[in-house]
Every structure is written in structure tokens, then in C-alpha cells.
C-alpha positions in Angstrom: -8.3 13.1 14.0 -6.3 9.9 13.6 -7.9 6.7 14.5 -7.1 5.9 17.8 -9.1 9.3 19.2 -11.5 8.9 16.6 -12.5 5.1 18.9 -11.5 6.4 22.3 -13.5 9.6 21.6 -16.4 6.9 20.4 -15.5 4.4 23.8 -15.5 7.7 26.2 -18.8 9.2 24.8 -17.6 12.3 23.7 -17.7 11.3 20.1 -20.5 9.3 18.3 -20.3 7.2 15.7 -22.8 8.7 13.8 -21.4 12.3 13.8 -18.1 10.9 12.6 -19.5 9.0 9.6 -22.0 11.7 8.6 -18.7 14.3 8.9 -16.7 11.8 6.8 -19.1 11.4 4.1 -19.8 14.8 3.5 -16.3 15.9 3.7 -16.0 13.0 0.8 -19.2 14.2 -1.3 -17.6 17.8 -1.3 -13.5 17.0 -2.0 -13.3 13.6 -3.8 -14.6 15.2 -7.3 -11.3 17.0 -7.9 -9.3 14.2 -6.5 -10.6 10.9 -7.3 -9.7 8.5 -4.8 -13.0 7.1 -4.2 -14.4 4.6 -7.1 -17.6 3.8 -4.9 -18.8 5.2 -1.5 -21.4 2.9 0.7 -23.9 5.9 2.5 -26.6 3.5 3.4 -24.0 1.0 5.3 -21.4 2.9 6.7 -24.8 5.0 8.5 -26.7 1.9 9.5 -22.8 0.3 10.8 -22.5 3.3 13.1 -25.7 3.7 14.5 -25.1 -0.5 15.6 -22.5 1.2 16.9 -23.7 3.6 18.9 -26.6 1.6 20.0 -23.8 -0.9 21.6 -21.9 2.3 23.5 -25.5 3.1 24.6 -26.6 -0.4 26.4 -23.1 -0.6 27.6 -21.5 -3.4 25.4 -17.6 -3.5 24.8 -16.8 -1.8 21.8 -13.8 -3.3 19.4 -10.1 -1.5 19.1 -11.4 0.7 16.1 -15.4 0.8 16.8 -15.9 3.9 14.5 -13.8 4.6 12.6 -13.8 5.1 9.0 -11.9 3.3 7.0 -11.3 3.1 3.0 -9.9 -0.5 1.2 -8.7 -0.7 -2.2 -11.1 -2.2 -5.0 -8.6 -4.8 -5.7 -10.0 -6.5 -2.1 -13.2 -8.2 -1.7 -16.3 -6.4 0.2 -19.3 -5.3 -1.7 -18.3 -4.0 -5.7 -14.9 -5.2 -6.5 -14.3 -4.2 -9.9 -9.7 -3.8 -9.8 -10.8 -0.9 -11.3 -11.1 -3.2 -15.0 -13.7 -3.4 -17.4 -14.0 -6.9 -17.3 -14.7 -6.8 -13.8 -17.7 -4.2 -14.4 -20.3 -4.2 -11.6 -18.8 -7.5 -10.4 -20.2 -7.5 -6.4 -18.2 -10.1 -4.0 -20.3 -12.2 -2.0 -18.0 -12.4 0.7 -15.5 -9.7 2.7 -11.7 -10.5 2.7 -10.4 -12.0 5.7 -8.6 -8.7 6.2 -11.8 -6.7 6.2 -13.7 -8.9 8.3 -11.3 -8.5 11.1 -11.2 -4.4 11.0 -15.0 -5.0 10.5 -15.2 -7.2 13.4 -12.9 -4.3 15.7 -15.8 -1.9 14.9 -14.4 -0.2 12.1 -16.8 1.0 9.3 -16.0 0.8 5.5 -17.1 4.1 3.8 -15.8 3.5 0.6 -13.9 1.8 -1.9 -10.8 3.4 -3.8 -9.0 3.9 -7.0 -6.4 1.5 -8.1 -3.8 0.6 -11.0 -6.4 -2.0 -12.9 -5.4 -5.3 -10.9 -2.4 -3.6 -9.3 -0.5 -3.3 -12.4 1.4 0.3 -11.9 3.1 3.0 -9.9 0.9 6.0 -10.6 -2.7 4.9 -10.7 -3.4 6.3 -13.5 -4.4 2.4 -15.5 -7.9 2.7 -13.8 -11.2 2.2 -16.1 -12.3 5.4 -13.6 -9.7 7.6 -14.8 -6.7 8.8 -12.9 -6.5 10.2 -9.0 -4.7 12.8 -8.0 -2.5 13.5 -5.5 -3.7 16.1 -3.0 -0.9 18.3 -2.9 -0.8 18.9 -6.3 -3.8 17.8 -8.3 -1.5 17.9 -12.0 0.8 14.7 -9.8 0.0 11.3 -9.8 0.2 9.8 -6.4 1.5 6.7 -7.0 0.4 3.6 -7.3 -1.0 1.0 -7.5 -2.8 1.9 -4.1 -2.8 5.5 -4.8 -6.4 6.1 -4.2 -5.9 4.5 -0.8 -2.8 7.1 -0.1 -4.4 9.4 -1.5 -7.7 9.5 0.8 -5.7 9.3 3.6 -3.3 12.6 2.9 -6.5 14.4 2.5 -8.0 13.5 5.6 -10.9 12.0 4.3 -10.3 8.7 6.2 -7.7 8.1 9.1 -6.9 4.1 7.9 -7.2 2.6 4.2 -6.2 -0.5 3.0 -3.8 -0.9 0.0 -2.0 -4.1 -1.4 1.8 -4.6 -2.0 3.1 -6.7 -5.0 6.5 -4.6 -5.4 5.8 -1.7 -3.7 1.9 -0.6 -4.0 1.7 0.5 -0.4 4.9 1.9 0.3 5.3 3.8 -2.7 2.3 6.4 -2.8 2.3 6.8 0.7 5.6 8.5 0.2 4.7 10.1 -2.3 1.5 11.5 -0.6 3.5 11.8 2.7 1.6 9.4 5.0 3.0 6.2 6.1 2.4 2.8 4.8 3.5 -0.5 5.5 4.2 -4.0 3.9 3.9 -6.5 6.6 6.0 -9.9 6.5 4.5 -12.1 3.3 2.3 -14.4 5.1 1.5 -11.8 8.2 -2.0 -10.9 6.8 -4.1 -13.4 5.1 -4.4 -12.9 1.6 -7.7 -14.5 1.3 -10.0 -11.9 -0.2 -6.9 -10.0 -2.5 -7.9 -10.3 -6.0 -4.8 -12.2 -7.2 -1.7 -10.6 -8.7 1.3 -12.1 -8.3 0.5 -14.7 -5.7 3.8 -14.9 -3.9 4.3 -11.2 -3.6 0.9 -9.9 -3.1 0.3 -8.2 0.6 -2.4 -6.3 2.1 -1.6 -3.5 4.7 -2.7 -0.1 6.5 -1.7 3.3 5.1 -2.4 5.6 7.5 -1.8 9.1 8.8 0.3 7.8 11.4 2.5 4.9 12.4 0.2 4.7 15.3 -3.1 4.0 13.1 -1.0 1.8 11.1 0.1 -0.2 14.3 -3.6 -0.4 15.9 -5.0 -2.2 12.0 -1.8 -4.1 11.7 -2.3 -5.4 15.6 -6.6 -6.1 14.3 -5.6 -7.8 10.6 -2.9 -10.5 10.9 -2.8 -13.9 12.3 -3.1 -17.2 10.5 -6.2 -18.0 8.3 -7.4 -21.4 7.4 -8.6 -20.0 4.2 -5.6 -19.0 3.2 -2.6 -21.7 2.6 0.1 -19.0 2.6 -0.4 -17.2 6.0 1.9 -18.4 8.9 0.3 -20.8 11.7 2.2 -18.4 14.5 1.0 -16.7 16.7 0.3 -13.5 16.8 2.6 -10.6 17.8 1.9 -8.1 19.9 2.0 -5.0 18.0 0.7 -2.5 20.1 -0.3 0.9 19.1 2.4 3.6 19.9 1.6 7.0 21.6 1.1 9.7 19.2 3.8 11.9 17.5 1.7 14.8 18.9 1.9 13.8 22.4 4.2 16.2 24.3 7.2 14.4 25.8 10.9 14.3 25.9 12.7 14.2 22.1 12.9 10.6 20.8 15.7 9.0 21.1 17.2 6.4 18.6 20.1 5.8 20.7 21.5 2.0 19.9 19.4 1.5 16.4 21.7 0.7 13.8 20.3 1.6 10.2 21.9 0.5 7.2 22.4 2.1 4.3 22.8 0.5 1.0 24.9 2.1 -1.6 22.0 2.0 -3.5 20.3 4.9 -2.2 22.9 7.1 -3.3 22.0 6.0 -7.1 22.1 8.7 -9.9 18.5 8.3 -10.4 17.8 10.1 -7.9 16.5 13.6 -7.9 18.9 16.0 -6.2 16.1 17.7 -4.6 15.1 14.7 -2.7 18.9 13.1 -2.7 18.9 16.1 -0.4 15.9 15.5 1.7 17.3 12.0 2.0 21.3 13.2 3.7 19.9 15.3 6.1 17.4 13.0 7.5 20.6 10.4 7.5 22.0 13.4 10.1 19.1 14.1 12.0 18.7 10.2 12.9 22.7 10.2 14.0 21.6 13.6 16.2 19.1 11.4 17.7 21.5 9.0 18.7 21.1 6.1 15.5 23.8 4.4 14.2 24.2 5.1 10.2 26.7 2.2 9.0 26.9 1.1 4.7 26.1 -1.9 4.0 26.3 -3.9 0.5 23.2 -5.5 -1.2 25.2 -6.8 -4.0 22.0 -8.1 -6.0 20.3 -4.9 -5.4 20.9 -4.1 -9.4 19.0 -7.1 -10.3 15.7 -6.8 -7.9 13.3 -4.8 -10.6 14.5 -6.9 -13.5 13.7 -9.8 -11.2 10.5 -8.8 -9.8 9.1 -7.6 -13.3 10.0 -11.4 -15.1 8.2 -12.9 -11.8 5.1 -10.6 -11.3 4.4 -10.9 -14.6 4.9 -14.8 -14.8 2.3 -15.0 -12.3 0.0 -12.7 -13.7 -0.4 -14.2 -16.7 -1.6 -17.1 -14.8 -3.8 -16.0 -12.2 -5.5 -13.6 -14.7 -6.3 -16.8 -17.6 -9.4 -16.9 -15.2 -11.3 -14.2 -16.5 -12.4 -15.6 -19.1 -15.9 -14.9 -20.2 -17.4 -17.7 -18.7 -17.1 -17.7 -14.7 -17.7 -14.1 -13.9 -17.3 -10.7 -15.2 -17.5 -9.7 -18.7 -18.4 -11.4 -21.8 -18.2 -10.1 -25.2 -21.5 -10.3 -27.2 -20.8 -12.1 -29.9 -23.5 -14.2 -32.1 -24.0 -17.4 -31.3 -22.4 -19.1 -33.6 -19.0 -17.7 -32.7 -16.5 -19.9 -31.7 -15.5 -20.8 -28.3 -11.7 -19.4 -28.8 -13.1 -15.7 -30.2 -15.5 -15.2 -27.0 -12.5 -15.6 -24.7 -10.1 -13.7 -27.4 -13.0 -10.9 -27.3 -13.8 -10.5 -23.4 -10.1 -10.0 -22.7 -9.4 -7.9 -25.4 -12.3 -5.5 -24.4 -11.5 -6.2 -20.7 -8.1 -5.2 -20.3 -6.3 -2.5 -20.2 -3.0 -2.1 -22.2 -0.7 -2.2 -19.1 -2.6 -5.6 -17.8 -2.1 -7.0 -21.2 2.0 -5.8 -21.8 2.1 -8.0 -18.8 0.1 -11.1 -19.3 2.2 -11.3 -22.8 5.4 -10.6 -20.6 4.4 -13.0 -18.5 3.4 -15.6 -21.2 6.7 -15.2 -22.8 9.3 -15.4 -19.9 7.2 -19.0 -19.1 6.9 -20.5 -22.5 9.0 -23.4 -23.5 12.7 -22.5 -25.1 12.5 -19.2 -22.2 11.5 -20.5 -19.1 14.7 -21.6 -17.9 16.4 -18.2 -19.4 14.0 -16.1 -17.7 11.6 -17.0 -15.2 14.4 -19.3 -13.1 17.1 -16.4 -13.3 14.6 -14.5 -12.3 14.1 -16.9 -9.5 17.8 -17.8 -8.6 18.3 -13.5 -8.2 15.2 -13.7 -6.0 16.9 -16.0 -3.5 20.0 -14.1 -3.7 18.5 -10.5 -3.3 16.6 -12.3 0.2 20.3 -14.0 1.1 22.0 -9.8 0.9 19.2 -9.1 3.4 19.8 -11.5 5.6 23.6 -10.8 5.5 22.6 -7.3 6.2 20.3 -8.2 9.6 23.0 -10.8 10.3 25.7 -8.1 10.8 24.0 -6.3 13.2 21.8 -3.7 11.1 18.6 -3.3 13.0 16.7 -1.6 9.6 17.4 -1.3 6.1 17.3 2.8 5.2 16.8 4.3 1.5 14.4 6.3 0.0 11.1 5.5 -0.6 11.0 6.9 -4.1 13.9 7.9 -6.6 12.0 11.3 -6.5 8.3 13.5 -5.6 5.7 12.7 -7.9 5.8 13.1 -11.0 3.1 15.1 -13.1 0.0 13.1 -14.3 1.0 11.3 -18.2 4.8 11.9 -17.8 6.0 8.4 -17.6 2.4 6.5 -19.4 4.2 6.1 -23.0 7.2 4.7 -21.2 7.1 1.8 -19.3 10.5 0.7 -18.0 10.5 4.9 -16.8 7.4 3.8 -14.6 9.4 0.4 -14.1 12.4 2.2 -12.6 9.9 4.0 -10.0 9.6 0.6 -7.8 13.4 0.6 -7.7 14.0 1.2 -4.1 10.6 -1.2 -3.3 10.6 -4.3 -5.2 13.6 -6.0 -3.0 11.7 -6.3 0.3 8.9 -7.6 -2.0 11.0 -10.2 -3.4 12.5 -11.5 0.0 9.3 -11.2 1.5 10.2 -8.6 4.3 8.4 -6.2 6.7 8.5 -2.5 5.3 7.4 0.8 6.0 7.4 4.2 4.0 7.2 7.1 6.7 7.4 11.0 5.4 11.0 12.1 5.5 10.5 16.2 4.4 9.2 18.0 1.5 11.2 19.4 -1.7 9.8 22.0 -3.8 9.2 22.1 -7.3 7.3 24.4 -9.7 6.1 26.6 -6.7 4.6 23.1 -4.9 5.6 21.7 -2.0 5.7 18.0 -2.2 6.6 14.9 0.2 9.3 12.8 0.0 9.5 9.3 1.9 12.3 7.3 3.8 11.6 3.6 3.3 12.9 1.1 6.4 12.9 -2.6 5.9 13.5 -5.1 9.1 13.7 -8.9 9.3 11.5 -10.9 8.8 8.4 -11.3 11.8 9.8 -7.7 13.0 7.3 -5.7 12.5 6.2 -4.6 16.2 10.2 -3.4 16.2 10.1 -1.8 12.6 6.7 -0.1 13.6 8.5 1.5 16.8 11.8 2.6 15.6 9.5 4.1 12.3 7.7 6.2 15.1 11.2 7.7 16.6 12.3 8.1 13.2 9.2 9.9 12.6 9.6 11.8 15.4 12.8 12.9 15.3 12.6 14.4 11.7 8.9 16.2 12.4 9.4 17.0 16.2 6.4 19.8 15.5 4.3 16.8 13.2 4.4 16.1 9.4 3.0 18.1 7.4 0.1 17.6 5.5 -1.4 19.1 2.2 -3.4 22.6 2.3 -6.8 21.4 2.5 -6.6 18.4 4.4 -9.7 17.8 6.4 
């Protein structure tokens, strides 16, 4: 059940709270073994959360949007252990929920779990996690992507119908193609970011991934709004982005009559697999069927956007992660006493972090130290600005959405691309431009190629202007619609 019958069932009585929870834990005790998307799973609250919530449908009290429902958020966002899936955040507990939490919390929905991550978002196949590697649930030898792949990766297998992931370059969009649910990126500044263990502050996003554009709607509509706690989210109001009727509902074929998609020659790039090249033309044609307008369009920087991002993520890495230190919170080396100041912070972060976290603090370090700064980090900056200026000439010409694929292929099997990084790098390619202008985006299945005997997802990415997501979320349901008229599949086994 997705998550808007899971609350109505809940509102109407014919669902209680407490039979939902006790079904979703159990179904997570007895899959999540083999898969490993859960890093820590909160029994004892998500049970006393729905009988509260019960108790409220019983005395007749209004019950919140998603009063229910179980949801999942990624360990790099603060409620209860919050670890980023690092050793040097071992057992770390936060003492307060993330804004974004508090509000589904506040709705009525109920937090069963915490998932698998990159360590601090740092990767595209969550496989740099201190708890080992999940798996993607239609083919346990595949990653699912990353860096919220244990967040996609609940979802596909039905263990919960909402998660929460984060976005630097393409952390939501990016395994929920690959896991063939939907995911979105809302508008930097949409969501408040107070709560997101820190990244690359002016990249990082939280956002749904979901079963459904519809789910993801109804915890977009719950999450965003301006936040005094948090300097960089907008003081606008907010929009009203309703939840669309299901893709199951019966009802006349969607229509995408008068959208205009366009399509960037860089979707057509030769690092794409053929398999999913494929998938990708004949969703272009089934959109023009359903009435869309298919037009080319130029990003001319386009080239430039993973260069770009990876000089600038990594810039700001390598500051916001000087904090862990050995002193505030988190790990300290043991080290006797008479050690000096410099070896105990040398030590903690030695033993603390993983080797992709550290490639990228020294990255970082590097593109911002004297003699490189204005080489690096500022042409890194100056193609930032022009990569959001192609967008806007794009949305300026008329183009209602920005199509490519998601991914340049399906997942790739688990340890492929570890002792390579730039081959992980080129996996955010199609991503890491909405990231850097700051954009709305959504990842939404497109069909399945097959390979080795396994069917496996592939995802259509769409990026609007800025603010749009209540008209990205709606044409992403037609799309969705018109390319699974009998619903997207999901993986055998899915609960």
C-alpha cells in the first residue's frame, strides 16, 4: 500500500496504526538481512507512536496528512542514532529531530528506521558505509546507488511507502532510478536543511523517495516551508503541492498534450549503455503519443557540470568535515596522555574516515589552498553560474522540463567501479547539473532492460525551473502514466 491509503485506511478505521507498524517491522526483521538497507530499526518507538495514534482516531481527534505511516530517513539526518554511516560518528545519538522530520512527525507519520548511506554522502553506490554495502532488491549482486541507496532501496522492496534521502549531486535521484521508484530533489532552499549532517552546504537537499509520485507529493506538500533555523531556506510561502490521484486509479489515458520537454544532446552521450539508450528513445515516443512536445535543446556547459560539482563538493567538504575533530563529539583516538594536541586530531580522522571521505577532504584541501584557489575552486564556480544560465535559457525558450536519463546505465554489480573513482564519478553525469543550478528534479521509472537473466529498472530524470515543483510533480505523474498504463513494476518479492 502506498502512503496515502495506508493514512486514509488509518482516518476511515479500516486500518490501524498498530497493525501497519507491527506488519512493517516484521516484514523488515525477515527481508532486510539479505538486503541491508536498514542501519538501525526503532521497535519500541515506532509501536508506542502508533498506538498515540490510534488512541487519537479512537477519542475522535483530527489525525495529520500521513498519521501512520511508516516512514524510513537516511542516517545522514538527525533523529535518534545518527552515525553518516562513519566510524567517527559511532553511537553518536542527536538530541534533536531535523526540521524535515519533525514536520512528517508532526503529520503523523512514524519513523521505523534509519537507513544505509555513502559515509557522509560521499558516493553513487552505497557501498562506503562502516555497515557494509546494500543491495539492490532486484538483484542482490547490484549496488543501488547511492549515496541514499538504503533509502531507495527500502522503498523498492516495500518495506516502507516514504523514506527520506539527501541530494548533493544526485543522491536521491540517482538510486531511485536505479531501484525503479521515484525520487525527487526539491528547489535548494524548498526544505530546510537544518538537521542534514553537512556535506556540501550549498548543494545539500533533503527529499522523499517514494513508490509513487503521489507519496512523494503528499511528504513534499508536509516538509518544506521557510525555517528560522535554517539561514538558507526561502521566506516564501508555501506552495500548494497537492497529492495526485494514483497511477492505479482507473480513468481515461493521460494526456501530455501541450508539455514541452527538452532534450539535451547530452542524453544521447556514448556513455550510455545501449540497453538503456533504448529504454530511453522509446519513452521519448511514447510521451509524443501522449500528446508531449519533444524539441532539442543545447546545454552548452553540460560537459563541464561533474568536473564542476566534484572541485566544489569537495571544497566544501573539506571544511564542514574539519569539525570532527576529536574534541566536540564523536570519536577520539586513545592516545597516552602525553601525546600531542596535533596527533589526537591526526589519529581520530585517520581511524574515522573512510578512504572515499578522505580522497575528498584532500581534494577539497587542495582545489582551496593558496597558488589553486583561483585555478580551481573559482572556475569551478564561474561553470557553476554558467551551467544555471543554459537552464534558464532552456525554461526561457519555452521547455516546460528538462528530459535525460536518470543514469548512464542499470546498476552496476556490487565492487565494479570501487577501485576507480572518476568511473563512479562519471555515474552522477546526468545529476550533478540541476544540483549545481539549484533546480527541482525528479527521477521516475522509465522501463526495465535485461541483463545477465535480471530484469533491472532504468530511470528518466525531469528537471523544471526553479519553485516548480507542484508542475514538475504533475507532469512526472502523466509521464509516469503514460509509460506504465498497467503500473511500474516492481522487484519479485516486494512486500
Amino acid at each position: 500500500m502506498n502512503a496515502t491509503t495506508i493514512a486514509a485506511g488509518i482516518r476511515d478505521g479500516s486500518l490501524s496504526a498498530s497493525g501497519v507498524v507491527r506488519d512493517t517491522l516484521a516484514q523488515i526483521a525477515a527481508t532486510d538481512a539479505a538486503l541491508g538497507a536498514f542501519v538501525s530499526v526503532f521497535d519500541d518507538h515506532a509501536l508506542e507512536r502508533a498506538a498515540a495514534i490510534d488512541a487519537q482516531r479512537a477519542r475522535g481527534e483530527p489525525l495529520g496528512p500521513l498519521a501512520g505511516v511508516p516512514i524510513a530517513v537516511k542516517d545522514n539526518i538527525c533523529f535518534e542514532q545518527t552515525t553518516c554511516a562513519s566510524r567517527v560518528l559511532e553511537g553518536y545519538r542527536s538530541p534533536f529531530a531535523a526540521t524535515a522530520v519533525r514536520r512528517l512527525l508532526d503529520a503523523g507519520a512514524i519513523v521505523v528506521g534509519k537507513t544505509n548511506l555513502d559515509e557522509f554522502g560521499m558516493g553513487s553506490s552505497c557501498e562506503h558505509s562502516v555497515f557494509g554495502p546494500t543491495r539492490n532488491p532486484w538483484d542482490h549482486s547490484r549496488v543501488p546507488g547511492g549515496s541514499s541507496g538504503g533509502s531507495a532501496a527500502a522503498v523498492a522492496a516495500g518495506l516502507v511507502p516514504i523514506a527520506l534521502g539527501s541530494d548533493t549531486g544526485g543522491s536521491i535521484r540517482q538510486p531511485a532510478a536505479l531501484c525503479g521508484v521515484v525520487g525527487v530533489k526539491p528547489t535548494y532552499g524548498r526544505v530546510s536543511r537544518y538537521g542534514l549532517v553537512a556535506y556540501a552546504s550549498s548543494l545539500d537537499q533533503i527529499g522523499p523517495i517514494a513508490g509513487s509520485v503521489e507519496d512523494c507529493a503528499l511528504a513534499l506538500s508536509v516538509m518544506q516551508g521557510v525555517d528560522t533555523h535554517d539561514a538558507t531556506s526561502a521566506d516564501r510561502p508555501a506552495d500548494r503541492i497537492k497529492p495526485i490521484a494514483g497511477a492505479t486509479d482507473t480513468q481515461d489515458a493521460p494526456s501530455l498534450k501541450g508539455v514541452v520537454f527538452g532534450v539535451p544532446s547530452l542524453a544521447y552521450g556514448a556513455h550510455n549503455d545501449p540497453e538503456a539508450a533504448a529504454v530511453f528513445a522509446r519513452a521519448i515516443e511514447t510521451l509524443r503519443e501522449a500528446g508531449a512536445e519533444v524539441s532539442a535543446i543545447e546545454l552548452p556547459h553540460a560537459d563541464h557540470a561533474v568536473a564542476a560539482y566534484y572541485v566544489i563538493a569537495s571544497a566544501e567538504a573539506s571544511s564542514n568535515l574539519a569539525r570532527y575533530d576529536g574534541v566536540r563529539y564523536g570519536r577520539r583516538a586513545e592516545l597516552p596522555q602525553s601525546a600531542a594536541l596535533d596527533e589526537m586530531y591526526t589519529r581520530t580522522r585517520t581511524e574515522g574516515f573512510g578512504a572515499e571521505v578522505k580522497r575528498r577532504i584532500m581534494l577539497g584541501t587542495h582545489v582551496l589552498t593558496s597558488g589553486y584557489y583561483d585555478a580551481y575552486y573559482l572556475t569551478a564556480l564561474r561553470a557553476r553560474r554558467r551551467i544555471a544560465e543554459d537552464y534558464a535559457s532552456a525554461f526561457a525558450s519555452g521547455c516546460d522540463a528538462v528530459l535525460m536519463p536518470a543514469t548512464p546505465g542499470p546498476a552496476f554489480a556490487l565492487g565494479a567501479k570501487l577501485t576507480d573513482p572518476l568511473m563512479m564519478y562519471a555515474e552522477d553525469v546526468y545529476t550533478v547539473g540541476a544540483s549545481l543550478a539549484g533546480l527541482p528534479a525528479a527521477a521516475v521509472p522509465a522501463g526495465l532492460v535485461e541483463s545477465a537473466g535480471v530484469r533491472l529498472p532504468i530511470g528518466l530524470q525531469l528537471v523544471a525551473p526553479a519553485w516548480g515543483e507542484a508542475g514538475l510533480l504533475d507532469v512526472a505523474q502523466r509521464v509516469v502514466r503514460a509509460l506504465h498504463p498497467g503500473g511500474v513494476p516492481a522487484p519479485l518479492g516486494a512486500a
